[in-house]
C-alpha positions, 0 to 999 in steps of 0.5 A: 487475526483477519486478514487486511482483505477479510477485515476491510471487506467485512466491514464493508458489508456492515455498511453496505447493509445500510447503504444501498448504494456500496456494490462489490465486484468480486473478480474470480476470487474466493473469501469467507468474507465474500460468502456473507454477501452472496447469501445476505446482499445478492443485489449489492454483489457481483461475480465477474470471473476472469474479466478485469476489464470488463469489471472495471468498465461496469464499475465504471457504470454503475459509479455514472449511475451514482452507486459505490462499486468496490472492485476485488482482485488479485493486485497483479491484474490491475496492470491488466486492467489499466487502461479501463482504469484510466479512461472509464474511470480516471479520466470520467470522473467515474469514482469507483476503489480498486481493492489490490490483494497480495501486493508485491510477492505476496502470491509468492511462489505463483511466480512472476505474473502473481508478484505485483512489483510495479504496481506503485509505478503505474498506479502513481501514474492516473490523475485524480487517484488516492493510493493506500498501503494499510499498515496493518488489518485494522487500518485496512478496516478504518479505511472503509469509513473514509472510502465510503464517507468520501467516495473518490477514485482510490487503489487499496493495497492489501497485504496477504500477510504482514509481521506481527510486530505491525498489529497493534502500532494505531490506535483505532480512535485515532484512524479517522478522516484526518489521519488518513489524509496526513498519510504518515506518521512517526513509529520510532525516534531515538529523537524528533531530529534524528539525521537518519529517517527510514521510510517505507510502508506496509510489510517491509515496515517490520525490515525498517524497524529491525533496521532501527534496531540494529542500528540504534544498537550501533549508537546512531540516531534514527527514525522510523517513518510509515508513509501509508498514504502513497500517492500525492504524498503530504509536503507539509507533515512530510517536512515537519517529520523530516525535520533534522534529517539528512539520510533518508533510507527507503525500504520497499518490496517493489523494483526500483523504478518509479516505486515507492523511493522515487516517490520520495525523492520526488517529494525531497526535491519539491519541497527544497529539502536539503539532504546529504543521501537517499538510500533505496532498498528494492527487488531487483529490476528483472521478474523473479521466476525463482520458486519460493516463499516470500520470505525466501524470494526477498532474502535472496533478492537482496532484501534480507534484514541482515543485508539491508543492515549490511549495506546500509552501514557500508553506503553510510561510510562512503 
């Protein structure tokens, strides 16, 4: 199985090779995929090295120039390289994708300077940005069709790894221009009007649908909802989805603050949703210095399967 980084970089070779236009920036990291366009697409490829701000802003000039510049890091250094972001590129119509791999502990153990937590946060926060957390490899893969059939500015989330049970949840015909702009979809329902609506995206949707297990197993009704699109989240299917709900639980490898829940409560309160409870599962709000896998640093951090069940239960009787 390839990676979301390897399945969407590959296919975007494929298109550079008949768009001129498509440039990569690669900012000191290494892939098999990027070997490809060093010795096939030397004049479309950029090696940055260490130097996140100086990539954006020469992203930025070659987007003024009207090319298509993709620009590859680690997803933690996107905070390093914000302000470039936002001036040269958000604030002058200087369209270019951001490519963020290994989201949230996804660098786990490199500790807390690797671990992009807040990146939902922040990222939220730039005018005129599309932000993406793919589901699975093969929708990283689909999403280069829209990015360079509709080039704006855009945050790709890649995930380094992600459950297993997550592979084969779309079809590939159906990821097109449409679904995207949806931004969500419906994985699990004991039935359309369920009172209880998880939400989340990415690798925490294998800790909403072990969620849905369990408590199905319970004999509660529940659904499960991927809202991968995560910026300027769609009220219309978001209503439609959330129809008949009256608990919303959101899972998410991120702290709290500003994250991914915030941004569902936000789309509640706009659309005059009437609801009983939002329940947010995060990381906790202090940088987790711990050493460790990630499975260890979520289980230890209170994002542990059984805890979310655990706690789950207990705030459902309150």
């Amino acid at each position: 199985m390839k990676t979301q980084r390897d399945a969407f970089i590959s296919a975007l070779f494929d298109r550079a090779k008949e768009d001129k236009d498509i440039c990569l920036i690669s900012v000191d990291m290494g892939a098999p995929s990027l070997d490809r366009w060093r010795e096939e697409l030397p004049e479309q490829f950029f090696a940055a090295g260490i130097s996140e701000q100086n990539a954006i802003n020469f992203a930025a000039g070659l987007s003024a120039a009207g090319k298509k510049p993709y620009v590859y890091f680690m997803a933690c250094w996107a905070a390093r390289c914000f302000e470039q972001i936002r001036y040269s590129c958000a604030m002058a119509n200087n369209p270019i994708v951001v490519l963020g791999n290994g989201i949230a502990l996804g660098y786990a153990p490199a500790g807390p300077a690797h671990s992009a937590t807040e990146d939902i946060a922040y990222m939220k926060s730039l005018c005129n940005i599309e932000i993406f957390s793919p589901t699975n490899s093969l929708m990283a893969e689909k999403l280069v069709d829209l990015t360079c059939d509709d080039f704006k500015l855009r945050y790709i989330r890649l995930e380094r790894s992600y459950p297993e049970v997550l592979d084969n949840t779309y079809r590939q015909n159906e990821m097109n221009s449409d679904f995207f702009k949806k931004g969500m979809r419906l994985l699990r329902s004991t039935g359309f009007e369920a009172p209880l609506c998880i939400i989340s995206n990415g690798y925490m949707l294998g800790r909403a649908i072990d969620l849905y297990d369990r408590l199905v197993s319970e004999g509660l009704e529940v659904k499960v909802l991927d809202v991968y699109k995560t910026e300027e989240i769609n009220r219309e299917f978001f209503e439609s989805y959330a129809a008949g709900s009256t608990t919303f639980i959101t899972l998410e490898e991120q702290t709290l603050s500003g994250g991914f829940g915030s941004s569902i409560c936000e789309v509640l309160t706009d659309i005059n949703f009437k609801f009983d409870k939002v329940i947010r599962f995060g990381l906790p709000s202090r940088y987790i210095f711990e050493n460790g896998s990630r499975e260890h640093l979520l289980n230890t951090n209170g994002l542990s399967a059984e805890n979310i069940f655990n706690r789950t239960l207990e705030l459902l009787g309150d």
